[in-house]
N, C-alpha and C positions, 0 to 999 in steps of 0.2 A: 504494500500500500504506500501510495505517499502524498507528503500534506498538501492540502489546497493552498495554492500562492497566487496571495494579493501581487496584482503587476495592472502596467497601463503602459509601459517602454513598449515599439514595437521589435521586432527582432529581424536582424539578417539570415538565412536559413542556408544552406546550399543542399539539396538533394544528390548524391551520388549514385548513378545509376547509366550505364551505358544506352538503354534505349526509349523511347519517347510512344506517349499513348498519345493520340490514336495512329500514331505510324505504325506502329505496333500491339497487340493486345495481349495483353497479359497479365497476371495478379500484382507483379509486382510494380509495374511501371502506371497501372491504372489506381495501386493504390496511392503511390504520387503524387500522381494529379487530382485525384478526391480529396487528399488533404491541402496538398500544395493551393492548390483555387482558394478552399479554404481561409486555410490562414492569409492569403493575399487579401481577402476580401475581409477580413479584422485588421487589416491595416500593416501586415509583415513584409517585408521583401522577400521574396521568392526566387531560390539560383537552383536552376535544372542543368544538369552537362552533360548532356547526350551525345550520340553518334549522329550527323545529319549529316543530310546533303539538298545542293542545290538553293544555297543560302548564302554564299562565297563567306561562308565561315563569319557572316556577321551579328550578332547577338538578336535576338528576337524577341519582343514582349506578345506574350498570347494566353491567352484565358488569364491576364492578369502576374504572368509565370513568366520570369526572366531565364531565357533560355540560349546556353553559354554552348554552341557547335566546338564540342572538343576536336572533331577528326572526322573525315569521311567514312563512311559506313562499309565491317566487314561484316561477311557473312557467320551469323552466330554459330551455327552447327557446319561439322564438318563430319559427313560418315555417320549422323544421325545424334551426335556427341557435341554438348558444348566446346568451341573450337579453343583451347589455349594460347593460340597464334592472336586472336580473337582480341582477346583478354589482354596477352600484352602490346599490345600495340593500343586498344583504349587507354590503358594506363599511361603509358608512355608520355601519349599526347595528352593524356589529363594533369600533370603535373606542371607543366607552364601554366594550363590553363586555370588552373584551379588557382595557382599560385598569386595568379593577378588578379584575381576579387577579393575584396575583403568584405568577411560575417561575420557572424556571433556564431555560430553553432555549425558541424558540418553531420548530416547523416547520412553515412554509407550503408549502400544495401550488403550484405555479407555476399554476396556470390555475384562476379567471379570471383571472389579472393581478394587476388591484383587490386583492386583499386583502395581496398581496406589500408595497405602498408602506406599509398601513395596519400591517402587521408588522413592516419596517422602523424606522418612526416609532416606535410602542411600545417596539420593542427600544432605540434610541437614548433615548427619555426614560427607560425604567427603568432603563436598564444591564444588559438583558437580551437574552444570545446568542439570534441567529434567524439559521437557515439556512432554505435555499428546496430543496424538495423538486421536481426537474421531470422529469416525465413524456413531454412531447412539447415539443419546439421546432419550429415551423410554418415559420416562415419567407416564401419567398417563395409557399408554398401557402395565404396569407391571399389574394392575389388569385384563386387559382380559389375559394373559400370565401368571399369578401362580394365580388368584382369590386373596381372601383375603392374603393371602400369598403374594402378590404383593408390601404388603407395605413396608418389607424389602429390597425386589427391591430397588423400588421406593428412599426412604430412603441412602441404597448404593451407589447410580445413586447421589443422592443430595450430598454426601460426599465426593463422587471423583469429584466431579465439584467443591466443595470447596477447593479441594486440588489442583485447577488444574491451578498453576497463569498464566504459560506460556500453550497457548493452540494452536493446530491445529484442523480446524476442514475440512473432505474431501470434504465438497461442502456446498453451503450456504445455504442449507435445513436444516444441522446438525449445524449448525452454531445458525441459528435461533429458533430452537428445545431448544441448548445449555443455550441462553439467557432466552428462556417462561421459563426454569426451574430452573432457578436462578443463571446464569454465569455471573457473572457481567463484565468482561474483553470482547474485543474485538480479536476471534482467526483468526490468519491467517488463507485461505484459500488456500491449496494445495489439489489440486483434486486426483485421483485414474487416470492411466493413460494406455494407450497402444503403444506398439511398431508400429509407423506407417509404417516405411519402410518394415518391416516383412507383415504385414496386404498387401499391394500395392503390395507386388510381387507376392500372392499367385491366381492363378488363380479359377474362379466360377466353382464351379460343373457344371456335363454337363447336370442334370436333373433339371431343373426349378420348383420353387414353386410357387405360389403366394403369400402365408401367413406363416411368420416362427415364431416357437413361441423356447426358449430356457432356462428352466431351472428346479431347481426338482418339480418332482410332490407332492406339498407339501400346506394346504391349503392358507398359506400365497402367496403363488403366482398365484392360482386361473385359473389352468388350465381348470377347468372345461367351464369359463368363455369363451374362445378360440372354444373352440367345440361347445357352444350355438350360438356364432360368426357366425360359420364358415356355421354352421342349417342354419340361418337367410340368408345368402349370396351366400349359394348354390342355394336357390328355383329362384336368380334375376340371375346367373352369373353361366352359363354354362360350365363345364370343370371346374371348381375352385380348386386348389389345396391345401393344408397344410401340413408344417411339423412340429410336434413337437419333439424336441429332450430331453431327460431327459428320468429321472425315479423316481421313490419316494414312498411311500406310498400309492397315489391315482393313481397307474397306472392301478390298477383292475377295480377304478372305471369307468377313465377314455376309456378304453376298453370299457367297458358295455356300457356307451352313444355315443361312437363310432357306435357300436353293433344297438342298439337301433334306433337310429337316420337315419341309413342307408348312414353311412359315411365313410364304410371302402377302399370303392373304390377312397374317396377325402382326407382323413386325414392318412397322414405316420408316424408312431414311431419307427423310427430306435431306440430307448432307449438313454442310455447316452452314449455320445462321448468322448474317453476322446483323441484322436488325435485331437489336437487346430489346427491345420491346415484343416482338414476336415471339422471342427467345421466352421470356415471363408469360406471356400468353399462353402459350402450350404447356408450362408447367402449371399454371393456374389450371390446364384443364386436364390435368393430371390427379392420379391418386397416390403412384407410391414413388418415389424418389429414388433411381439406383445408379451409386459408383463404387463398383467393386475395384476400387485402386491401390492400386501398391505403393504408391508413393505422393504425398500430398500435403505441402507445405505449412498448409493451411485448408483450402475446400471450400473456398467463397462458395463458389456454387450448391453447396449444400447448404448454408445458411440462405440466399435467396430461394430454394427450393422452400424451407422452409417458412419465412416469409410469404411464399404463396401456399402456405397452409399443407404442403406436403411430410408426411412422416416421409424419412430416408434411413435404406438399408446400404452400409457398406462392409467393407472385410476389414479382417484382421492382419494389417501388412504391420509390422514394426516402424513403417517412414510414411502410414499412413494416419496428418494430425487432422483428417474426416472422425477419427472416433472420436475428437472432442465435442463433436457437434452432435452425440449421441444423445437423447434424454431418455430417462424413462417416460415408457409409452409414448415417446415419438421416436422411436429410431430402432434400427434393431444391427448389432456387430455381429455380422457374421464370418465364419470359418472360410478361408478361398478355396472355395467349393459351389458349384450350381446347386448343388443339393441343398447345402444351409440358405443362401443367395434365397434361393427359391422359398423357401421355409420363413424367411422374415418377411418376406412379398406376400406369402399367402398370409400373415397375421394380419398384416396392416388392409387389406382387401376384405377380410371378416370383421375388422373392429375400426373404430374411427380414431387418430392421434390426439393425444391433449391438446386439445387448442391452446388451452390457458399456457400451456409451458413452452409453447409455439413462441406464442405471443409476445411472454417476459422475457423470450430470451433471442429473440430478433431486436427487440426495440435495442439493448445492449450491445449491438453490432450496428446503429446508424452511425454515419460517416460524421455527423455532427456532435456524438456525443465522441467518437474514437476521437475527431480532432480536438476538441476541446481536453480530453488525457493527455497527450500527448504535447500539446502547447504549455500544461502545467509542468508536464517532464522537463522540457528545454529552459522553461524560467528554473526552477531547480537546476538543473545543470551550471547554468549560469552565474544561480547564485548570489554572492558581494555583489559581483558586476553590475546586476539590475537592482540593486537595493531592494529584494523581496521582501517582504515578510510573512511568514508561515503561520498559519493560523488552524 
């Protein structure tokens, strides 16, 4: 816990992160700019240093967000793997750049690594606070992820935790992750969050599912797993329907067991969505919520599931932090199996979710209460500097 601080200074910020929403979509760079807008619009300065291009490298103000073009853009993944080539060359170019602004506060995201040491560094020559924002702590899941190659991972992952005094971690999966692999500090916890008033107005599609599943088709999220489900729950529960939305890799496969199974008449793949409003439509006109994921830094998407009034069942992966979004009677963990998968789908199909604990525990994930945590964290941090007082 930590104490409410009186303040009225406003603050310098710099957000460390290689890539920019909506150039890009993703949890980590969309949660940025949710807070970033934010606090710009309570009166902060706002520093973004992304990869961009077609800007000739000149500074940009947008949605309120000063946004500093560290380097022209490479490609993130190579061979289906975050690229380290990638990573150091952001960093590279982020040290001049980072060096010639001056803030109060610098927050790096933990991954790639690389740019944690290069924000460290900064912080110590200006005398400017930087906390480390981490998302996922790997661990010894760097050896199934590069094989013996992992150990440099792994290794990198143990460095930036050592450089990481001041820490945030987005939910207490990654927290606890943080500690098994040697963080000896205790990080706040500021979650990943959703617009709730936006979510509540958007009304349900008009076509009904029973089972919705939502993200790429990629092994770590185990769509396959969904479609063995859905087998198992067709032969007791007539008329059953599915949608899975996404695309990825494995949508050839997932076709073919479609194909196979005789479930083209129950399972829908509109592909990937990328209208976010149709995206909550169909979940609103959903009943059960499923990501059998192995790995999940957080699981925004299962708190907006919820949100639209969805119980969700996922699995039990060790780097899956979806089970903190579990409550009783709205959620069900299950074993990485279609058997158990199945088995929490058919509860929540027979019984209806707590609403009420839906309810309490979405409102705790608006983007307005997260930013307003997290802006008392950085006056703490701060400290003398702003003359707070702790109350």
């Amino acid at each position: 816990m930590y104490l409410k601080i009186l303040h009225s200074r406003s603050m310098k910020i710099a957000f460390i992160y290689d890539v920019l929403y909506p150039e890009t979509i993703g949890g980590v760079e969309k949660r940025i700019f949710e807070i970033g807008t934010r606090l710009a619009e309570r009166g902060h300065e706002i520093h973004l240093f992304p990869m961009l291009t077609g800007t000739g490298m000149n500074i940009l103000i947008r949605d309120g967000l000063i946004i500093h073009p560290v380097c022209r853009p490479m490609g993130l993944y190579t061979g289906g793997r975050r690229s380290v080539i990638q990573a150091l060359w952001y960093s590279l170019h982020l040290f001049p750049t980072l060096l010639s602004v001056k803030v109060d506060i610098i927050d790096c995201q933990n991954f790639p690594y690389f740019p944690v040491l290069v924000s460290r560094l900064i912080g110590f020559l200006k005398k400017e606070r930087c906390v480390i924002t981490w998302h996922e702590a790997w661990g010894a899941y760097w050896y199934q992820y590069l094989g013996l190659a992992g150990i440099f991972g792994r290794v990198t992952e143990k460095i930036a935790l050592l450089l990481s005094g001041s820490a945030i971690a987005v939910s207490h999966h990654t927290a606890d992750r943080m500690r098994d692999e040697g963080y000896h500090g205790i990080p706040e916890i500021i979650p990943n969050g959703i617009t709730l008033h936006e979510i509540e107005r958007i009304p349900p599609d008009e076509k009904t599912t029973d089972i919705i599943f939502i993200g790429r088709f990629i092994p770590e999220k185990h769509p396959e797993l969904v479609v063995e489900a859905v087998r198992i729950l067709k032969e007791e529960i007539p008329g059953l329907t599915c949608t899975m939305i996404g695309d990825g890799p494995m949508m050839t496969r997932i076709v073919e067991m479609i194909n196979d199974f005789g479930l083209s008449e129950t399972i829908h793949l509109p592909g990937f969505v990328s209208d976010y409003q149709m995206v909550i439509r169909k979940m609103k006109a959903g009943r059960v919520f499923v990501l059998p994921s192995e790995r999940e830094g957080f699981g925004i998407v299962c708190v907006e599931a919820m949100a639209c009034g969805l119980p969700i069942v996922t699995a039990q992966y060790p780097l899956n932090a979806a089970l903190d979004h579990v409550l009783p009677g709205c959620g069900y963990c299950a074993r990485p199996s279609a058997d158990d998968i199945a088995c929490g789908i058919r509860t929540f199909l027979t019984q209806p979710p707590d609403k009420t604990s839906l309810e309490e525990y979405v409102v705790r994930h608006d983007w307005d209460q997260i930013t307003s945590s997290l802006e008392d964290i950085y006056y703490q941090l701060l400290g003398e500097k702003f003359g707070n007082q702790k109350i």
